[in-house]
Legacy VTK file of the C-alpha trace (Angstrom):
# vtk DataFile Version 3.0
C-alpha trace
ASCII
DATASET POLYDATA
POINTS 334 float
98.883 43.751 -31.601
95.525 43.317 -30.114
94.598 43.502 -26.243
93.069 41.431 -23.861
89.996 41.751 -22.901
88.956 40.837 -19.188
84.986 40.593 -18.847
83.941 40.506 -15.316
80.012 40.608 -15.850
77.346 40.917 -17.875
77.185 44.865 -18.178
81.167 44.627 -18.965
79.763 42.198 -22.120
77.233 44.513 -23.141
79.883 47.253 -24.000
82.035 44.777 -26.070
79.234 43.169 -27.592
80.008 44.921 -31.496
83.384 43.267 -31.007
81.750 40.174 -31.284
79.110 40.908 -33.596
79.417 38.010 -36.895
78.159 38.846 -39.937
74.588 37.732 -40.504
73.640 34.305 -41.988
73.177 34.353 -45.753
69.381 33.978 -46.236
68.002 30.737 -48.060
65.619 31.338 -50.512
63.763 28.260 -51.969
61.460 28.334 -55.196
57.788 27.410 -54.183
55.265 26.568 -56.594
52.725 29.356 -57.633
49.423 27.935 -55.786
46.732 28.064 -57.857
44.903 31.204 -58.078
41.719 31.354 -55.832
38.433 30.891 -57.404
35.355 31.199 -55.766
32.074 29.144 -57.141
30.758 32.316 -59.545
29.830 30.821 -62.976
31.645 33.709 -64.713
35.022 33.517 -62.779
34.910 29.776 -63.359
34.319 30.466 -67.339
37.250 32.903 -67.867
39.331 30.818 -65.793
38.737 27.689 -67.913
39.060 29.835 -71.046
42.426 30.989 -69.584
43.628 27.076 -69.345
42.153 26.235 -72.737
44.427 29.380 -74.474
47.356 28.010 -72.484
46.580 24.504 -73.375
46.731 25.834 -77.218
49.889 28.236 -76.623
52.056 24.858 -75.315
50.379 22.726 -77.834
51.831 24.657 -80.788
55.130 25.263 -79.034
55.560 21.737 -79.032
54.232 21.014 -82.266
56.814 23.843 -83.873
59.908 22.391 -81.381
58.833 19.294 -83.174
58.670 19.866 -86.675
61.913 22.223 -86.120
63.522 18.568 -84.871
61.658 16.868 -87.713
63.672 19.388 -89.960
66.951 18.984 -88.481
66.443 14.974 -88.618
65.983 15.388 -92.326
68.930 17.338 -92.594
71.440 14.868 -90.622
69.713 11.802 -92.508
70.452 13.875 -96.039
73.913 14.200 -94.302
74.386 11.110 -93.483
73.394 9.643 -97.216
75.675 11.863 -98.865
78.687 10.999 -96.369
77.827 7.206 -97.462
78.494 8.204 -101.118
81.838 10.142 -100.716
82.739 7.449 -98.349
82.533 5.393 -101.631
83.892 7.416 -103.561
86.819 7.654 -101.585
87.277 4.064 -100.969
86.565 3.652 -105.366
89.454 5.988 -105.982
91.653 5.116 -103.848
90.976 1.071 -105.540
91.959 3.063 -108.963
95.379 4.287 -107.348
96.632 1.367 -106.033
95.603 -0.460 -109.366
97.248 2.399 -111.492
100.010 1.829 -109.432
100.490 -1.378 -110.244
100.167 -1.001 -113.797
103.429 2.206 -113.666
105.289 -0.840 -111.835
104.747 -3.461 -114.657
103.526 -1.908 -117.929
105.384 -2.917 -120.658
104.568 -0.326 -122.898
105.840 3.826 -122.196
102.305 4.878 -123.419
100.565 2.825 -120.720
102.625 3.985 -118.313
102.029 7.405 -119.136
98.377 7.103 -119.145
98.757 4.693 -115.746
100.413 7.569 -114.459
97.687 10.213 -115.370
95.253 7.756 -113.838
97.155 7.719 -110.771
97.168 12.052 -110.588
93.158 11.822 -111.454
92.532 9.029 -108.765
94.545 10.617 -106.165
92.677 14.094 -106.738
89.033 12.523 -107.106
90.118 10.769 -103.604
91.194 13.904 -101.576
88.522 15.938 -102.815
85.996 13.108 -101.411
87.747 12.684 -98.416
87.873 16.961 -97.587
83.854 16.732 -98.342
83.151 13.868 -96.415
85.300 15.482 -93.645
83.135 18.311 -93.342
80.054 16.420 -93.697
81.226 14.421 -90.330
82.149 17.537 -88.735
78.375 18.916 -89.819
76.988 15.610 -88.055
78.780 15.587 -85.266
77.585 19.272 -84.768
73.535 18.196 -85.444
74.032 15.122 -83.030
74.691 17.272 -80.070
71.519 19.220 -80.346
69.131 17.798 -77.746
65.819 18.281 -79.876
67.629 15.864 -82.549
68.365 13.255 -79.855
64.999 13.208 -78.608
63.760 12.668 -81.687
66.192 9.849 -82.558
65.202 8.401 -79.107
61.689 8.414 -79.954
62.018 7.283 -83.568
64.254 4.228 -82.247
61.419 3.505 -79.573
58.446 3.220 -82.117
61.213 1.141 -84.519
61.902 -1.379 -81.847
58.142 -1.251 -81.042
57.045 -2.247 -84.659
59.787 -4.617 -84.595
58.616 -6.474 -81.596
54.932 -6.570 -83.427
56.291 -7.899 -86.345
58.016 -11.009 -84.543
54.980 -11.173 -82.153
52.605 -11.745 -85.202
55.195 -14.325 -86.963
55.133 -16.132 -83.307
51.269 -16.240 -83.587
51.327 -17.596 -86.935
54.055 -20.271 -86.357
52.371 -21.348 -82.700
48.769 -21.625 -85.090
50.947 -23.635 -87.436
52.888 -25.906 -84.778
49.013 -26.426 -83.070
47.574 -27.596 -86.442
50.190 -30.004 -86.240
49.031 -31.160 -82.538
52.537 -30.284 -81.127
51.051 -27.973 -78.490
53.125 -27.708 -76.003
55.700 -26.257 -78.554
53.247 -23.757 -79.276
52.936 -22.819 -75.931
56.322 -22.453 -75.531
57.057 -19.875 -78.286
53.905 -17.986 -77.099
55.404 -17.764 -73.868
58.612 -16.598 -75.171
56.895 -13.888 -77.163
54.506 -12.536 -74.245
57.505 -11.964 -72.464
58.864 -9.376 -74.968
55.287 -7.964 -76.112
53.886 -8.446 -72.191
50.425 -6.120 -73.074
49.772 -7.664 -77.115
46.372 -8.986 -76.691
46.773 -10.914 -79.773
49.531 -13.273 -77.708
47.433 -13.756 -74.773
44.102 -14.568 -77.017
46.139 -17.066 -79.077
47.604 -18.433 -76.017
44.515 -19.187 -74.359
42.914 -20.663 -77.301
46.040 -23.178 -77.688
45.968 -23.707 -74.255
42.167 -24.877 -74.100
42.857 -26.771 -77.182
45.797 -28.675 -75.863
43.283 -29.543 -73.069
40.637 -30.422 -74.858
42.660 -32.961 -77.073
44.753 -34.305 -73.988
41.356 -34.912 -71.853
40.318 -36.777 -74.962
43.610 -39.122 -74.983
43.011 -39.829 -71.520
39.504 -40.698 -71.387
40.205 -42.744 -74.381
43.129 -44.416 -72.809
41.110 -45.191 -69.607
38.127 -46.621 -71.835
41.025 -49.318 -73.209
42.566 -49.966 -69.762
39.199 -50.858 -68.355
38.320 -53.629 -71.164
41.587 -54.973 -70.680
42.097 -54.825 -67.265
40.487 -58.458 -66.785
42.322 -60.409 -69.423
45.487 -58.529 -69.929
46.181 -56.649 -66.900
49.577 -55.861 -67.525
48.605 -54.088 -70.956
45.856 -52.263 -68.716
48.859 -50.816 -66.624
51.056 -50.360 -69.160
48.493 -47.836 -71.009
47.247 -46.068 -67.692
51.320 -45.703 -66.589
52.431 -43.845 -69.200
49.647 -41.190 -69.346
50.553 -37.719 -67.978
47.356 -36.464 -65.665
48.870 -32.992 -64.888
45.956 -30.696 -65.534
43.498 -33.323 -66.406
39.979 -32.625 -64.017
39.650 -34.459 -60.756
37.104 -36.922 -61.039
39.354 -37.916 -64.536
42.632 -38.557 -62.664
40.650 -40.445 -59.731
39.469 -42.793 -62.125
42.623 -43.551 -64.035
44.387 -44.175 -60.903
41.700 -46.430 -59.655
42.050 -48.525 -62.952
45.742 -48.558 -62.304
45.745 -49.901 -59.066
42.854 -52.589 -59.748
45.055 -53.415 -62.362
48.160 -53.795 -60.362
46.702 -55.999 -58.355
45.540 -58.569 -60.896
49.270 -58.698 -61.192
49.689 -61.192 -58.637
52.964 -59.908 -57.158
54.274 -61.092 -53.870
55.100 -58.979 -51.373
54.238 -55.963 -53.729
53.797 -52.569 -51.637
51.802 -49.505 -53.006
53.380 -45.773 -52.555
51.432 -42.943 -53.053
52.957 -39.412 -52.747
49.939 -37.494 -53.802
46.916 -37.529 -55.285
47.025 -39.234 -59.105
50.632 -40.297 -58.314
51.565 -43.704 -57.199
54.307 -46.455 -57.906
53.934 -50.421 -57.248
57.151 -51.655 -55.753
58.549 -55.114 -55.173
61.588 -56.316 -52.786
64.924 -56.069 -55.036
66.288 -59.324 -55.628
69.399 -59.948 -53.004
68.321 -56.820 -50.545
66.148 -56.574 -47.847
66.967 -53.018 -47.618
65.573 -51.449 -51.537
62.715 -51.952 -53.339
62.336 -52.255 -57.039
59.506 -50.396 -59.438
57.189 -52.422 -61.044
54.709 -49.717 -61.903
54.150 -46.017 -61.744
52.017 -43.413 -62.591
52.236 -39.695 -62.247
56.084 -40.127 -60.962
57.629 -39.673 -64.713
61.354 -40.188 -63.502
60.037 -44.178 -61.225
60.489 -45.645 -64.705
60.390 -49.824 -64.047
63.760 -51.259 -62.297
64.747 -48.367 -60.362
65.251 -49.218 -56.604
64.577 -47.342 -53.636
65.676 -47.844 -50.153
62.743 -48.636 -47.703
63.433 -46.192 -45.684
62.756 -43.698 -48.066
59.498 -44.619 -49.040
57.667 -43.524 -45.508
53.860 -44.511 -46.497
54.009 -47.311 -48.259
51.767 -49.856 -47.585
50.855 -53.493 -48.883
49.181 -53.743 -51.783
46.038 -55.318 -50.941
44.617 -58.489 -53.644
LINES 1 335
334 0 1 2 3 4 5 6 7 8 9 10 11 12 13 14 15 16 17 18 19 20 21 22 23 24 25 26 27 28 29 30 31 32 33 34 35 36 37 38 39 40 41 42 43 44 45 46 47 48 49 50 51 52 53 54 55 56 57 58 59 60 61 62 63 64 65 66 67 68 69 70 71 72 73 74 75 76 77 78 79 80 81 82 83 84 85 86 87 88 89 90 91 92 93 94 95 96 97 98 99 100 101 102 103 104 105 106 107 108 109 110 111 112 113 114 115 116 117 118 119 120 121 122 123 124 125 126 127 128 129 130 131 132 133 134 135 136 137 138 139 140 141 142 143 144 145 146 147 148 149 150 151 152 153 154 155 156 157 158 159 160 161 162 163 164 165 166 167 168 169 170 171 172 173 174 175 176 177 178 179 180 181 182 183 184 185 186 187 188 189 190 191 192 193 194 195 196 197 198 199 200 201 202 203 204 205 206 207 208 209 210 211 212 213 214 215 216 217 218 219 220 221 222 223 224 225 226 227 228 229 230 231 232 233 234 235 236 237 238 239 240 241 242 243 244 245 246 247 248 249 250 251 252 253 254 255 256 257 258 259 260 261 262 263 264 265 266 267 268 269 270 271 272 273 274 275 276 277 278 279 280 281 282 283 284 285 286 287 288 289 290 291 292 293 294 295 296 297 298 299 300 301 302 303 304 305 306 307 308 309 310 311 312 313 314 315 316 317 318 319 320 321 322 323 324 325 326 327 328 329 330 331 332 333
């Protein structure tokens, strides 16, 4: 049993103090990185020193290059593998076809001799099958063994990142021919669409973005054109058929279209609307180019009804809106 120990001071410590004494704390080593040797500015120290990398450089270039080809061999070898497993697998499955149909024939032949032979077909089957399915056993096992080397998957990893790759190229360029195809046949935004769709699996394929852009300008080009042109008819009709005028300029879409452009279509549209001669006809405009011509619903004083709009593609003519809702509108002025 052990005794107690009454410490009255400091000295009394001192005599006791191996008693105490804990082992000593387990040192921690940690790995630093090697700092790169010191060099001084001497033109010869600097030349062997770069010589030094260079041999380096070579040494872990062809250590690479033989870990490589080593995994290049192995791949070989698993694919070779993998071919011949495929053919006893066939075989297997073909003789095993040839027992149950032998089999058949021992159940129903009418004749001893082709039962005999039937039977003999059966033994031959049966033996061709085992001896396919013992090899392709062993072939499996032989995979599984090459599939858990690490060189072999990183190969395999690589070869199924430059497949996918080429894969994505391949559908990329069909996209670019298609989208060509679709804008030949002026159906642009479609073209656009599948473009888009494409740059988002091939993001940095300059061909996309090229193709894109052209399309792009050329859907631009041909829609400023149908504009201009559609503007040109509103304002000769505009006097004598205003209502034709209004219906042209209402159903273009300005989204895109230059400034100046969209000013002038809805100025048309408005000088239109007001040859209209509408009573108690208000004008809304929610933004620049878009604006709807509203009359008081029939039997409320509370909604309006659209006669007009353009640049609001879901105010078709009819709808009603509460006034209330339409903060801004003003009279439309003769």
């Amino acid at each position: 049993m052990s005794q107690s120990i009454v410490l009255r001071d400091l000295a009394a410590l001192a005599r006791y103090q191996d008693e105490f004494a804990s082992d000593p704390e387990p040192t921690i080593t940690t790995s630093v990185a090697m700092p790169p040797p010191a060099l001084d500015d001497q033109p010869d120290q600097l030349v062997q020193a770069i010589l030094r990398s260079a041999r380096e450089l070579q040494r872990l270039s062809e250590q690479d290059g033989a870990a490589r080809r080593e995994a290049e061999t192995v791949l070989e070898q698993h694919r070779r593998l993998r071919d011949e497993a495929g053919r006893y697998r066939q075989i297997d499955r073909d003789a095993r076809e040839v027992v149950d149909g032998a089999l058949k024939v021992v159940a129903t032949a009418f004749l001893p001799r082709s039962q005999a032979e039937a039977d003999q077909l059966v033994a031959t089957a049966s033996a061709v099958a085992t001896v396919a399915a013992n090899r392709l056993k062993a072939i499996e096992t032989e995979l599984a063994e090459l599939e858990e080397r690490e060189d072999l998957s990183r190969l395999l990893a690589i070869e199924r990142t430059e497949r996918e790759a080429r894969q994505r190229e391949e559908q990329a360029l069909a996209a670019i021919e298609r989208a060509k195809a679709l804008a030949s046949e002026h159906k642009y935004n479609e073209a656009l669409r599948l473009l888009g769709s494409a740059s988002k699996l091939n993001p940095n394929m300059p061909g996309l973005a090229s193709c894109h852009d052209t399309i792009r300008r050329q859907a631009h080009a041909v829609k400023t054109l149908e504009v201009e042109r559609a503007l040109a008819d509103a304002r000769r009709l505009h006097r004598r058929e205003p209502g034709h005028a209004v219906e042209i300029l209402g159903g273009l879409d300005l989204s895109g279209m230059p400034s100046v452009l969209v000013r002038d279509v809805y100025g048309c549209w408005l000088q239109s609307c007001r040859r209209l001669g509408l009573l108690e006809a208000v004008h809304y405009s929610p933004g620049t180019g878009k604006g709807a011509i509203l009359v008081p619903d029939s039997g409320s004083d509370t909604r309006l009804k659209v006669v007009s709009a353009i640049g609001l593609s879901s105010w078709t003519p009819g709808r009603t809106f509460a006034v209330k809702a339409l903060k801004g509108a003003r009279p439309l002025a003769a």
